[in-house]
SEDO-894895 format. One record per residue (C-alpha): x, y, z; residue in one letter; residue number from 0. Coordinates in Angstrom, 1 decimal. Each point is the difference from the previous one (the first is absolute). Layout:
+--------+--------+--------+---------+-----+
:     px :     py :     pz : residuo : num :
+--------+--------+--------+---------+-----+
:      X :      Y :      Z :       A : NUM :
...
+--------+--------+--------+---------+-----+
//
This chain:
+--------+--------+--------+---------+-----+
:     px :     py :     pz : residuo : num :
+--------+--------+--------+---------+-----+
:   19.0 :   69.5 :   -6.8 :       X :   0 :
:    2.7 :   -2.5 :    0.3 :       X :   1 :
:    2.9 :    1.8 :    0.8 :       X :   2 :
:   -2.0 :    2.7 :    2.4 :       X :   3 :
:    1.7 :   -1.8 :    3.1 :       X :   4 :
:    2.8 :    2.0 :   -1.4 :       X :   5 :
:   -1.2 :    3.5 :    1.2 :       X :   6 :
:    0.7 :    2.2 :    2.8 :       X :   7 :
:   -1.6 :    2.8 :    1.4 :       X :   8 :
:    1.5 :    3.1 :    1.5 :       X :   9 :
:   -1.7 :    2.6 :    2.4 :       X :  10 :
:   -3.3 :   -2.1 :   -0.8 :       X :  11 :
:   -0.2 :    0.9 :   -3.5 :       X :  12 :
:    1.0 :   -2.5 :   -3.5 :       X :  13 :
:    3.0 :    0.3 :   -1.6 :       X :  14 :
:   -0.9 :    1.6 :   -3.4 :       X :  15 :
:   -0.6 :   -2.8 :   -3.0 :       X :  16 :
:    3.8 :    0.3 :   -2.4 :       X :  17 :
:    0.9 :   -1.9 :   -3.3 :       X :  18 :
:    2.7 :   -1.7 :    0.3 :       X :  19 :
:    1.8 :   -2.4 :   -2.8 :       X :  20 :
:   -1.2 :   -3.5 :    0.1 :       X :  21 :
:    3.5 :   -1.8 :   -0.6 :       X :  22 :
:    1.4 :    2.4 :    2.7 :       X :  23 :
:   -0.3 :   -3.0 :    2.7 :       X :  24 :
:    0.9 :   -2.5 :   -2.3 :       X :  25 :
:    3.4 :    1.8 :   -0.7 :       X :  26 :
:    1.1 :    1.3 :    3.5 :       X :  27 :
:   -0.5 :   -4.2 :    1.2 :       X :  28 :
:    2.4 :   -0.9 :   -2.9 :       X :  29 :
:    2.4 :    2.0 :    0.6 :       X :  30 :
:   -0.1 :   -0.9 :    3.7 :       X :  31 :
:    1.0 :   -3.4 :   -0.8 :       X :  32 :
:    2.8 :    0.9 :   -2.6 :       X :  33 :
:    3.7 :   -1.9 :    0.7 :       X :  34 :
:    2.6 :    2.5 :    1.4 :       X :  35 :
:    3.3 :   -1.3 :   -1.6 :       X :  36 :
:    3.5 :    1.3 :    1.3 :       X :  37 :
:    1.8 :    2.6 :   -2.7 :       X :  38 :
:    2.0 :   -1.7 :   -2.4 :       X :  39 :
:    2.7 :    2.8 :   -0.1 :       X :  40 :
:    3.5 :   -1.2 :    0.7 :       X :  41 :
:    0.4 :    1.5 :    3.4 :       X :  42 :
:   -3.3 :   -1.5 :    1.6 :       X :  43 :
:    0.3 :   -3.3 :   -1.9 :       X :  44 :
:    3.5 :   -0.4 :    1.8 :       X :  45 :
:   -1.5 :    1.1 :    2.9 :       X :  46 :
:   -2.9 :   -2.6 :    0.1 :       X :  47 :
:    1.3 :   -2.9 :   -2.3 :       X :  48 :
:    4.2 :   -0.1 :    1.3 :       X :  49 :
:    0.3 :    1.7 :    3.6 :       X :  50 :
:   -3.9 :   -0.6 :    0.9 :       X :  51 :
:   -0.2 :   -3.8 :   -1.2 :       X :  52 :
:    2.2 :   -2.7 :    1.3 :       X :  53 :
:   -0.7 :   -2.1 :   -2.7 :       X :  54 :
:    0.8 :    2.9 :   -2.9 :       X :  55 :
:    3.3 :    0.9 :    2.0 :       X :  56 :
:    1.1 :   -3.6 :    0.1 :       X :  57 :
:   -0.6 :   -0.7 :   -4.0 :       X :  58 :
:    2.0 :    3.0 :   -0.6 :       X :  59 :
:    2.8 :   -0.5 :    2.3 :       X :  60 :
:    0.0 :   -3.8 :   -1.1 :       X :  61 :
:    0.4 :    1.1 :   -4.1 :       X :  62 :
:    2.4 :    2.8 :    0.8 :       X :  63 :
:    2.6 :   -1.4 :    2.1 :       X :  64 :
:   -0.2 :   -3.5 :   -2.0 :       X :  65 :
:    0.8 :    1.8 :   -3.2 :       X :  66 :
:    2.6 :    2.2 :    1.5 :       X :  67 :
:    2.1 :   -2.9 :    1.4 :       X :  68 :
:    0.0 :   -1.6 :   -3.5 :       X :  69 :
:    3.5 :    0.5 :   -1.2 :       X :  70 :
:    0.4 :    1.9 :   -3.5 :       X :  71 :
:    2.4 :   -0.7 :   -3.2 :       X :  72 :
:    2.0 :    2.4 :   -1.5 :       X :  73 :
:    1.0 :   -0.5 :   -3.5 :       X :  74 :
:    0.0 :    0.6 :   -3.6 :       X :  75 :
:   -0.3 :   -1.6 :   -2.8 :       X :  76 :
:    3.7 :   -1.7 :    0.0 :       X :  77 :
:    0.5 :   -0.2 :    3.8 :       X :  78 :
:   -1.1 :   -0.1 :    3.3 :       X :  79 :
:    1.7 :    2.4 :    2.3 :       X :  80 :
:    1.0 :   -1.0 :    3.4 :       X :  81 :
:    1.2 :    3.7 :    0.4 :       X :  82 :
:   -1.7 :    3.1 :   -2.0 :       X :  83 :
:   -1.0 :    3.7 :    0.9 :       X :  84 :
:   -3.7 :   -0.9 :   -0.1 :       X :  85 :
:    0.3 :   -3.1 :    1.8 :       X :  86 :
:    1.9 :    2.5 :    2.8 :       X :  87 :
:   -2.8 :    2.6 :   -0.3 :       X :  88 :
:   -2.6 :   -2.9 :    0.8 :       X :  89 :
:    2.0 :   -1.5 :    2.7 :       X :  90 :
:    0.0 :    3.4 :    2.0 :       X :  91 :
:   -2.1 :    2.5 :   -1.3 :       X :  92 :
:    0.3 :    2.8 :    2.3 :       X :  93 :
:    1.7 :    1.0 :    3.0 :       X :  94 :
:   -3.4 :   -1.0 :    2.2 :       X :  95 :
:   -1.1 :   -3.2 :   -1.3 :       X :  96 :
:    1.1 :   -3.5 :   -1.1 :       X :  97 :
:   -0.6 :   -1.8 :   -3.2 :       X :  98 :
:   -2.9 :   -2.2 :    1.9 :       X :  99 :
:   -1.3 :    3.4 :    1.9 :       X : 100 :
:   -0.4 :    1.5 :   -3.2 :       X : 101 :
:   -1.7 :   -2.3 :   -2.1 :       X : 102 :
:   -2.1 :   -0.3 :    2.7 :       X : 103 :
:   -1.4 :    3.6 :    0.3 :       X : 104 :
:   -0.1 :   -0.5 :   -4.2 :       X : 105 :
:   -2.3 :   -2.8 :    0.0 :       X : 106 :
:   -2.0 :    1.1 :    2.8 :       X : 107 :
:   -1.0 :    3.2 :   -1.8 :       X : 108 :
:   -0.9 :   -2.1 :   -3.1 :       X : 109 :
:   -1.8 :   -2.7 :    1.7 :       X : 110 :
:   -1.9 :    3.3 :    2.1 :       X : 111 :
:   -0.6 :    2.4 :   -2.6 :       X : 112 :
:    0.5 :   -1.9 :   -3.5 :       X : 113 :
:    3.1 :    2.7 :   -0.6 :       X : 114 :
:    3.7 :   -0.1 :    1.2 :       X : 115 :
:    2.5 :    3.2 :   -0.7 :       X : 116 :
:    3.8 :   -0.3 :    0.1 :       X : 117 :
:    1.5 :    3.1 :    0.2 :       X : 118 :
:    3.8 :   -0.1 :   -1.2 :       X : 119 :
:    2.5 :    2.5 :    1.1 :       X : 120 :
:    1.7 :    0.5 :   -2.5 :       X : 121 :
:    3.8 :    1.4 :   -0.8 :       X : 122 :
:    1.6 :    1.5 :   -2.7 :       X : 123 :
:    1.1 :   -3.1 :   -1.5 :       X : 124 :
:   -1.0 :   -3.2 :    0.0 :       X : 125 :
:   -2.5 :   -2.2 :    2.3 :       X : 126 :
:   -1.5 :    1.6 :    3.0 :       X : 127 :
:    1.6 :    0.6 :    3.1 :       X : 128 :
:   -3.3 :   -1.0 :    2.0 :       X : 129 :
:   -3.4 :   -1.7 :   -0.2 :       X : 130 :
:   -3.2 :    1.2 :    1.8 :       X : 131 :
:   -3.5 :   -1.4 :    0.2 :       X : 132 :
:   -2.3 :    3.0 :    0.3 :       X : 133 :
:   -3.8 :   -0.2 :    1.3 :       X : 134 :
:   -2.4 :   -1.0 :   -2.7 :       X : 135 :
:   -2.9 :    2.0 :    1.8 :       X : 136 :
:    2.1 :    3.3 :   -0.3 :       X : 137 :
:    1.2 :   -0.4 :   -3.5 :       X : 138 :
:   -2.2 :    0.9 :   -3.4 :       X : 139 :
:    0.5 :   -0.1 :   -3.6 :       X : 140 :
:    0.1 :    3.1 :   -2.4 :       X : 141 :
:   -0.9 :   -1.1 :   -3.3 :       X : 142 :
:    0.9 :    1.8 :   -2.9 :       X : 143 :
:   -1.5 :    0.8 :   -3.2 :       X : 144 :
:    0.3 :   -2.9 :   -1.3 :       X : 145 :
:   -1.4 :   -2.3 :    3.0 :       X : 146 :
:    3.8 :   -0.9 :    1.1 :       X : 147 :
:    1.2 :    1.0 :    3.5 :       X : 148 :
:    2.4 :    3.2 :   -0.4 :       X : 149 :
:    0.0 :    0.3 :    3.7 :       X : 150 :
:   -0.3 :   -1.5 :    3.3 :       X : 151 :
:   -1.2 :    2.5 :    3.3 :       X : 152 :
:    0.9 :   -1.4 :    3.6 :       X : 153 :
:   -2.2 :    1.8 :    2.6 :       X : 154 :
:    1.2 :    0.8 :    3.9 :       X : 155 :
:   -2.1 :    1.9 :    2.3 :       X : 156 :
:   -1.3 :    2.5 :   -2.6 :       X : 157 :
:    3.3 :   -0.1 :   -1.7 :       X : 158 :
:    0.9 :   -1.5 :   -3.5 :       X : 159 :
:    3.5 :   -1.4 :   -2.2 :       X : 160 :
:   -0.7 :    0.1 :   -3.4 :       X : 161 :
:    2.0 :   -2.9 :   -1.9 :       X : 162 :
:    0.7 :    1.0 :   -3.7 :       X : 163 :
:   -0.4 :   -3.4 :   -2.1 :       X : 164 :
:    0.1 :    1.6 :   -3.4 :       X : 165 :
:    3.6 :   -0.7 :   -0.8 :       X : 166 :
:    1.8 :   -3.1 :   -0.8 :       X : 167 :
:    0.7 :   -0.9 :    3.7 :       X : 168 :
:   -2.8 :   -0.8 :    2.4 :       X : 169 :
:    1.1 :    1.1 :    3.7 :       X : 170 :
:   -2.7 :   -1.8 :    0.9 :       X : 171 :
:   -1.4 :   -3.9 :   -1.1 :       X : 172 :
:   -3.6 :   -0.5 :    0.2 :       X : 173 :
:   -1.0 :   -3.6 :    0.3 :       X : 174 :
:   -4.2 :   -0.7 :    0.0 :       X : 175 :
:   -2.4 :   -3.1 :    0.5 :       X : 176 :
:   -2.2 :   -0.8 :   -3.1 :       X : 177 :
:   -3.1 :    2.6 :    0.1 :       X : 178 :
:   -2.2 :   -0.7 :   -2.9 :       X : 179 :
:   -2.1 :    3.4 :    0.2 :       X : 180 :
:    2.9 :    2.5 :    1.0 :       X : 181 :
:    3.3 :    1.1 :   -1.8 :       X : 182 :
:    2.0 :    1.3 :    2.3 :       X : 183 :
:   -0.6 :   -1.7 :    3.6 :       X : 184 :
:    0.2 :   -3.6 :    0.6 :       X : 185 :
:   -2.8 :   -2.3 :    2.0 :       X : 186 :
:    1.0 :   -0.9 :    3.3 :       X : 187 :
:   -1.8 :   -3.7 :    1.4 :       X : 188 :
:   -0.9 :    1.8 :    2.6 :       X : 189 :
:   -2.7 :    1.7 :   -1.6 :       X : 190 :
:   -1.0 :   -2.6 :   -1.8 :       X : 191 :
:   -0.2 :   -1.9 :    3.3 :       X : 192 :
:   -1.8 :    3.4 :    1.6 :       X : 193 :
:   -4.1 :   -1.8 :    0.4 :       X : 194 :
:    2.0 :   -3.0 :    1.9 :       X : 195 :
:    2.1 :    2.6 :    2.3 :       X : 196 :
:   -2.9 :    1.7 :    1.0 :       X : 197 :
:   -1.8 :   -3.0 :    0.9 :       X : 198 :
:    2.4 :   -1.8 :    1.7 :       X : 199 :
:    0.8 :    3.4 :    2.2 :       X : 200 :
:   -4.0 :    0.3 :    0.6 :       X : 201 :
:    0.0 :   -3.6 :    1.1 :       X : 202 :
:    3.1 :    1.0 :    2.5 :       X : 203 :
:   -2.3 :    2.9 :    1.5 :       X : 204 :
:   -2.7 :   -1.7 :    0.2 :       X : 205 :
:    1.9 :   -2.6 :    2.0 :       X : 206 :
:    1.8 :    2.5 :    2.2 :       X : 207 :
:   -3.8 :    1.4 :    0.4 :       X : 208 :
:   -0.7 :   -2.9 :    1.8 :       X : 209 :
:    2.6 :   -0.5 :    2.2 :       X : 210 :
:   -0.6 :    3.4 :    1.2 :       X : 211 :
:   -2.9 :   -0.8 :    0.8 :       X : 212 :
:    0.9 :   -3.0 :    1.7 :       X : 213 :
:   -0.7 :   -2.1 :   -3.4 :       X : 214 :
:   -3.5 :   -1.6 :    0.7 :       X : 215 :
:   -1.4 :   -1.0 :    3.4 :       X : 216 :
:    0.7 :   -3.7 :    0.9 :       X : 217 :
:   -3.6 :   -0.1 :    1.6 :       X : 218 :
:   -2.5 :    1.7 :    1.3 :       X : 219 :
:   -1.6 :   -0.5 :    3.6 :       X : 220 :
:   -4.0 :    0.3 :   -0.3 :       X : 221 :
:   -1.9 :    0.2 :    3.5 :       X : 222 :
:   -3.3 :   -1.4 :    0.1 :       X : 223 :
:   -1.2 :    1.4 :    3.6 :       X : 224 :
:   -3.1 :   -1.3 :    1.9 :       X : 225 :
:   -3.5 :    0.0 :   -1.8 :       X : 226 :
:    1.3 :    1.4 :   -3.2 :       X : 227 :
:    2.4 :    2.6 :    1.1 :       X : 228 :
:    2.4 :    0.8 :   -2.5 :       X : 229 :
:    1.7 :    2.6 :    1.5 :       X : 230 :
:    3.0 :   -0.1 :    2.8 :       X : 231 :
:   -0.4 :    3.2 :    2.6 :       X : 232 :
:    2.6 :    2.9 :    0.1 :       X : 233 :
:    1.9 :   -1.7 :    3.2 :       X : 234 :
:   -0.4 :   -3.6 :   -2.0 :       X : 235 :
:    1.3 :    1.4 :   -3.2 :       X : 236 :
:    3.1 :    1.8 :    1.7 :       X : 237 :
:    1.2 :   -2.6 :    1.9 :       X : 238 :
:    0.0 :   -2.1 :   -2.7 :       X : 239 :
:    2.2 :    2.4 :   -2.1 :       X : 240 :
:    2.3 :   -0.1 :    3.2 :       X : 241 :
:    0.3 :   -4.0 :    0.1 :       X : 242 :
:    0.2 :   -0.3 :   -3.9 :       X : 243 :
:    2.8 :    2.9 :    0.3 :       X : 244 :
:    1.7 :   -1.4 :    3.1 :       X : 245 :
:   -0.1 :   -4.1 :   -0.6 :       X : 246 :
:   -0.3 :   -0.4 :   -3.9 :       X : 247 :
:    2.4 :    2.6 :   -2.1 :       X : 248 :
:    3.2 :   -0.1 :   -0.7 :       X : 249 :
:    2.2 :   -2.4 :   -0.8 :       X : 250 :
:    0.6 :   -1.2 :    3.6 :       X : 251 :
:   -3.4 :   -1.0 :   -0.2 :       X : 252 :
:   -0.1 :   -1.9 :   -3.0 :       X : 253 :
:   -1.9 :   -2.9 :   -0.1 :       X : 254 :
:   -1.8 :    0.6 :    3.7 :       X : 255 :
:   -3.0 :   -1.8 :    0.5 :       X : 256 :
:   -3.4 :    2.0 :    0.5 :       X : 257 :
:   -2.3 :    0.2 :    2.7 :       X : 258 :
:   -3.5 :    1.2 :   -1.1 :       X : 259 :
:   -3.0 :    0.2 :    2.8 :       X : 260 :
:   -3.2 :    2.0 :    0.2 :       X : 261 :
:   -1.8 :   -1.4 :   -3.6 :       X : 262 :
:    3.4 :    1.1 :   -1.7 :       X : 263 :
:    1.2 :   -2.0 :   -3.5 :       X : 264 :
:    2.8 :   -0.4 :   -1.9 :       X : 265 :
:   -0.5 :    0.0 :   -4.0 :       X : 266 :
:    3.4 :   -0.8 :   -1.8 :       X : 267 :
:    0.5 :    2.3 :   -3.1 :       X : 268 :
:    2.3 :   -0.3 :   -3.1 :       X : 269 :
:    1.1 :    0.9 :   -3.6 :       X : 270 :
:   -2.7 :    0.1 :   -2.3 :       X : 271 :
:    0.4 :   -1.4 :   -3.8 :       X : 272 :
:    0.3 :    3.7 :   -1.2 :       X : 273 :
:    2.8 :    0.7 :    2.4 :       X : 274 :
:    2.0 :   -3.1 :   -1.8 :       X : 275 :
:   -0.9 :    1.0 :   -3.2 :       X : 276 :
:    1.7 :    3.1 :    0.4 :       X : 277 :
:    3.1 :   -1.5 :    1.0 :       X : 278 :
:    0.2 :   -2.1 :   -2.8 :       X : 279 :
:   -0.6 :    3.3 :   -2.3 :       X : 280 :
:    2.6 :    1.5 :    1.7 :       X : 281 :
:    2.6 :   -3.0 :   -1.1 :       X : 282 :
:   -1.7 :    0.0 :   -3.8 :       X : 283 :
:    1.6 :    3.5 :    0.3 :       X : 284 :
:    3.3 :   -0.7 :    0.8 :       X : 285 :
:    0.3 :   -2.5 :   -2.3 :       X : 286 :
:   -1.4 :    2.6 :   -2.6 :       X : 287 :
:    3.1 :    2.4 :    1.5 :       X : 288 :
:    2.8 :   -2.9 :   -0.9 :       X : 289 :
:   -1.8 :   -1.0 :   -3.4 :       X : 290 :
:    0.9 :    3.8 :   -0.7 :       X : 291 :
:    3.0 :    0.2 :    1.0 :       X : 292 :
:    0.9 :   -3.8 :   -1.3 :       X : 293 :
:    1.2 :   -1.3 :    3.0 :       X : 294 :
:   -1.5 :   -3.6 :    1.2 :       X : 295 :
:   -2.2 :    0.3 :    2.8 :       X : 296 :
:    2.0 :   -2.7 :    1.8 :       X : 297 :
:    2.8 :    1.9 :   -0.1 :       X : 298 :
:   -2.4 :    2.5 :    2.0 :       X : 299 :
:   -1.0 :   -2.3 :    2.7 :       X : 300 :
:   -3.2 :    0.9 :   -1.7 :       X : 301 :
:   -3.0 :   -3.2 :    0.8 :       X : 302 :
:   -1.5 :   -1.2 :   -2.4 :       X : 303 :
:   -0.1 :   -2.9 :   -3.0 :       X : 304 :
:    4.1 :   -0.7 :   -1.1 :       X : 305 :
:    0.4 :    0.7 :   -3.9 :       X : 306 :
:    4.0 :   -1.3 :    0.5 :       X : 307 :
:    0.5 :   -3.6 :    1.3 :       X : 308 :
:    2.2 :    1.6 :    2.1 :       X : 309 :
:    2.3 :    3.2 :    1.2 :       X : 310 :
:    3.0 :   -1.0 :   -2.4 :       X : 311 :
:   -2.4 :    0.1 :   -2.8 :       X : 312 :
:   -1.7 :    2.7 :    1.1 :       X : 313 :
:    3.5 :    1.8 :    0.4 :       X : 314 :
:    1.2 :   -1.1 :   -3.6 :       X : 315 :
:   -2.9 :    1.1 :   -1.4 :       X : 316 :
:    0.2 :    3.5 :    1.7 :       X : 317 :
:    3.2 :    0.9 :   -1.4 :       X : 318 :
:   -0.4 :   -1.6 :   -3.3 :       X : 319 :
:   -3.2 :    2.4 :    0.1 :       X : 320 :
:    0.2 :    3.0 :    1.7 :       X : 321 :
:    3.3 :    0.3 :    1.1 :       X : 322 :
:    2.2 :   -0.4 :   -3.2 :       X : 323 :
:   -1.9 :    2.0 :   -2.4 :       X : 324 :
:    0.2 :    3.0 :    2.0 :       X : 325 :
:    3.8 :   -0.9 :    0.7 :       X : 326 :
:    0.3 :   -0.1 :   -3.7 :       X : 327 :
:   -2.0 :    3.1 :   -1.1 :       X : 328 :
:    1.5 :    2.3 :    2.7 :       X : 329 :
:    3.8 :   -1.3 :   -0.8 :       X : 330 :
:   -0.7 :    0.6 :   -3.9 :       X : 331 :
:   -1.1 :    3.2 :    0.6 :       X : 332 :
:    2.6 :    1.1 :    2.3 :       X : 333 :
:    2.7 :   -2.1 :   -2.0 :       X : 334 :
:   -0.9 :    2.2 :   -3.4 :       X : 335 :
:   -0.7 :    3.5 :    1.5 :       X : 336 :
:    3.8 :   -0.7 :    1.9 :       X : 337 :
:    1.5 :   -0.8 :   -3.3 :       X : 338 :
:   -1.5 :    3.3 :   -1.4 :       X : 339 :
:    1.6 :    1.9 :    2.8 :       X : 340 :
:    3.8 :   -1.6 :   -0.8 :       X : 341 :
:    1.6 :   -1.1 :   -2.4 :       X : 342 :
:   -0.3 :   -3.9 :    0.3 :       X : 343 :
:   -3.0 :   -1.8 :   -1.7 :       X : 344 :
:   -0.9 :   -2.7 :    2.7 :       X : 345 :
:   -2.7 :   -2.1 :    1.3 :       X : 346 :
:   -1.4 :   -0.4 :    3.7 :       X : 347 :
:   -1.8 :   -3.8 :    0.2 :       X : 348 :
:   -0.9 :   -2.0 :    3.2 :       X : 349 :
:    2.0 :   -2.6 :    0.5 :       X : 350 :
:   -1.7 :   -3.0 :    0.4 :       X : 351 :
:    2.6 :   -2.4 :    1.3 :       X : 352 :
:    0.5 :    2.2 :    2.8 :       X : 353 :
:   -4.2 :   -0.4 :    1.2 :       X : 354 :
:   -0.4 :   -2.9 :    2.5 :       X : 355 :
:   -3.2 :   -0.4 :   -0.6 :       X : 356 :
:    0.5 :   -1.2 :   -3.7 :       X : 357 :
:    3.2 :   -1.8 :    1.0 :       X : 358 :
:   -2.3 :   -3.6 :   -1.0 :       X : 359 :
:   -0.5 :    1.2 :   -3.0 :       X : 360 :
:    3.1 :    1.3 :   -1.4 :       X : 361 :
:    1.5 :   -3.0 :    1.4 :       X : 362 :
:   -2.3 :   -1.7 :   -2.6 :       X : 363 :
:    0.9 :    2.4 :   -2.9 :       X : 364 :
:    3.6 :   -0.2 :    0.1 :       X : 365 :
:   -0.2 :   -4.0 :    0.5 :       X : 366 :
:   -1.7 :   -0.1 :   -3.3 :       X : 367 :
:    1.9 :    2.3 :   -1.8 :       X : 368 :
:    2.9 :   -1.0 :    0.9 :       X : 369 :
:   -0.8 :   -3.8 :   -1.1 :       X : 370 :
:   -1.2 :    1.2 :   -3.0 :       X : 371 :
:    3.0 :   -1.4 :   -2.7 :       X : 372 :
:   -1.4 :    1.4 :   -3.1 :       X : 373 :
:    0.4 :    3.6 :    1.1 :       X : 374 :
:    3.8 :    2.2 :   -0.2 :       X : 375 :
:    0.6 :    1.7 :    2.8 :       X : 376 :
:   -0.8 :    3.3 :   -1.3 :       X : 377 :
:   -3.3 :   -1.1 :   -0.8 :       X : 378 :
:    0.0 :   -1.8 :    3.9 :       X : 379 :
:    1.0 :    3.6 :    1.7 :       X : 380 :
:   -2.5 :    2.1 :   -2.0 :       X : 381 :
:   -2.8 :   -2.6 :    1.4 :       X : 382 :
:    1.1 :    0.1 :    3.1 :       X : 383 :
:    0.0 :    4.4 :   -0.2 :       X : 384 :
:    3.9 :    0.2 :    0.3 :       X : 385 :
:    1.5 :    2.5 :   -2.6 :       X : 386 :
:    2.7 :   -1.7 :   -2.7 :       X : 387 :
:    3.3 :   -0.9 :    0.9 :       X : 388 :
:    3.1 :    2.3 :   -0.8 :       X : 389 :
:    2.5 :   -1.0 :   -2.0 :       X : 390 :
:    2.8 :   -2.3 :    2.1 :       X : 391 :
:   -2.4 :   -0.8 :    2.7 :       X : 392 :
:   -0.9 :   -3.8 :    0.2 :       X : 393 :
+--------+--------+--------+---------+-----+
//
């Protein structure tokens, strides 16, 4: 038989003839081979894709604290207000943390998770008192009958808070990236960007594999010995350990000529094409990473072919993108859930006159508008996102 090489014998005798399944083999080698991907929970994809990943970490970081310095607008529908209870809020929302710190830890948890959660402490009467961005991996939703959140729990070490959000006022304001197959939990980029953080971290180990292992040998030294000897004696092959150890490691040896004798040859080694291959996979994956997160992988330092002419453009382009809509969706939300809480109906906007980046442009804007004759002034301000004058004011 074919596969009788297969066999063994104990004690002399055969092993006794069993069926066995004929796709058995077949599965237990496809299953060897199978892709082990990292979890995709909220915890471990922090953990792999934002404080494992320096190019995950950076993206975040970069989005965050670019759309936390962007200034915000306070107004209504009549007037912008220099000075307003919600505007103060904002400016410091609780006794530990800035404006900028704040909306920092907010659009981190969003850009991490796909959910941020405000938590307002609220008085007796009026706005809140305080502000507070609570974890996203320790909050979950408690939908009601109905499919609309009644509660929020926040979990501590085996402990929970139950926030009641059946009544009129919300203690606590839920804001959630697009998720097209959930209804209560947003989709963070990091899981979509999860294949391209795995890979890139692979490709890191991989690297640090061989560096442990002193990367790849730069040569190898082949004796050819008298009449076909290929092998050095113990005392031969010792003492040329010794010398190799002694004369040709470290970096005060770098670059030391050799001196071979006794049939011994040098035979220079380096990267093969597989080797650079994989470090080309390794950028395709951190350029995957920023496509996610939609930040330019110049901005990155990330090699590679240049979509933007160059780093203004690519900066432009990054806050026109990425930065101001999530300025603007996190502001609206916070703006109407705010006004729900007092007793003003106002607006939180970015403003965009205050963003350096976009200083070209709305340079440009205003030029044009304001040389356009055939428009009033009203019609000029509401172009130009200013709210109406009041009456006396010229």
């Amino acid at each position: 038989m074919v596969f009788d090489f297969l066999k063994r014998e104990r004690g002399g005798g055969g092993v006794p003839e069993q069926k066995a399944s004929a796709t058995g083999p077949v599965i237990a080698y496809h299953g060897a081979g199978r892709v082990a991907w990292s979890p995709r929970d909220t915890v471990s994809l922090t953990r792999t894709g934002f404080t494992g990943n320096p190019v995950g970490f950076r993206a975040v970081k970069l989005i965050a604290e670019a759309a936390a310095a962007v200034p915000l607008i306070c107004q209504d529908m009549d007037r912008r207000y220099e000075v307003h209870p919600v505007a103060d809020l904002m400016r410091r929302p609780n006794p530990a943390q800035g404006r900028a710190e704040f909306l920092e830890a907010l659009y981190g948890q969003i850009l991490l998770s796909g959910n941020g959660y405000v938590e307002a402490v609220l008085g007796e009467v009026g706005l809140p008192g305080e502000l507070h961005v609570l974890r996203s991996d320790r909050m979950s939703v408690v939908p009601g009958a109905d499919g609309w959140p009644v509660a929020y729990e926040y979990a501590v070490a085996g402990r929970k808070h139950r926030f009641d959000a059946s009544g009129e006022l919300k203690p606590v304001c839920h804001i959630k990236a697009f998720h097209p197959q959930d209804d209560h939990y947003g989709l963070s980029p990091l899981k979509a960007a999860a294949n391209a953080l795995d890979v890139h971290n692979a490709a890191s180990k991989w690297s640090k594999g061989l560096l442990d292992n002193a990367a790849r040998p730069s040569g190898a030294i082949v004796y050819r010995g008298a009449d076909g000897a290929g092998q050095l004696s113990a005392d031969q092959y010792d003492r040329l350990l010794d010398e190799m150890a002694a004369h040709h490691q470290g970096a005060a040896n770098a670059g030391r000529p050799m001196l071979l004798e006794g049939g011994l040859d040098w035979k220079p080694m380096g990267f093969s094409p597989s080797d650079m291959e994989f470090q080309k996979t390794k950028e395709a994956a951190a350029r995957e990473i920023a496509t996610a997160f939609g930040v330019p992988p110049m901005m990155l330092g990330i090699p590679g072919e240049a979509t933007y002419a160059n780093y203004q453009e690519a900066n432009r382009a990054f806050y026109r993108l990425t930065v101001l809509p999530l300025v603007a969706k996190v502001s609206g939300a916070l703006g109407d859930w705010l006004s729900e809480l007092g007793e003003d109906c106002v607006e939180l906007k970015p403003d965009l006159d205050g963003v350096p980046a976009l200083a070209t442009e709305r340079e440009a804007q205003w030029r044009r508008v304001s040389e356009a004759e055939f428009l009033t002034a009203a019609e000029k301000r509401a172009l130009l996102g200013l709210p109406p004058l009041e009456a006396g004011d010229v």
